[in-house]
C-alpha positions in Angstrom: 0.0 0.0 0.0 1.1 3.6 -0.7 2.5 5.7 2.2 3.1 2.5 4.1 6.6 0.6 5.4 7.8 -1.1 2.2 6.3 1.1 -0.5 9.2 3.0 -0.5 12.2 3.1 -2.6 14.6 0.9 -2.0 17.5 2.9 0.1 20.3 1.5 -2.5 18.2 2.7 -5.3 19.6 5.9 -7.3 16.9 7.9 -6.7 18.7 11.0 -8.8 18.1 8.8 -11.9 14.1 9.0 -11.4 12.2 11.9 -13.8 8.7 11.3 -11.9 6.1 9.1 -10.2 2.6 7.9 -10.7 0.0 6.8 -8.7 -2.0 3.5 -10.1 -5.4 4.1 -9.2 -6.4 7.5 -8.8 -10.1 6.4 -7.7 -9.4 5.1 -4.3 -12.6 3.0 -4.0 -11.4 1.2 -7.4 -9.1 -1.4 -7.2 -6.6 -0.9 -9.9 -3.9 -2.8 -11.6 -3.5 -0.9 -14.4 -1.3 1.8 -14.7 -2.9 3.9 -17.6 -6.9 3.7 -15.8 -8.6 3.1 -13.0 -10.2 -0.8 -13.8 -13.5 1.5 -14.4 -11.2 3.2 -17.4 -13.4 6.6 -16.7 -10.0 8.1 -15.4 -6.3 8.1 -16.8 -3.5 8.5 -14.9 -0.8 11.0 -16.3 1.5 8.4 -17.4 0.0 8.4 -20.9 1.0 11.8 -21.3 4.0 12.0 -19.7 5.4 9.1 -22.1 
C-alpha cells in the first residue's frame, strides 16, 4: 500500500536517476492494476502523457 513501510524506494536505489512518479489508481474505491486507468477506465493516470 502507498504511504506505508515497504512502498518505498529501496535505500540503494539511485533515486537521482528517477524523472517522476505515478499513482496507479487515482479512484481510491477502485481497485486498480492498471497503470494507464482506473479498472472502471473513466480516469487516466498521467503516465499516458507524460510518455
Amino acid at each position: 500500500m502507498q504511504h506505508q513501510k515497504g512502498a518505498e524506494f529501496h535505500p540503494a536505489l539511485n533515486q537521482s536517476a528517477i524523472q517522476a512518479t505515478f499513482q496507479k489508481g487515482i479512484n481510491a474505491t477502485i481497485d486498480s492494476y492498471i497503470a494507464f486507468f482506473d479498472n472502471d477506465h473513466q480516469h487516466a493516470t498521467q503516465l499516458d502523457r507524460w510518455l
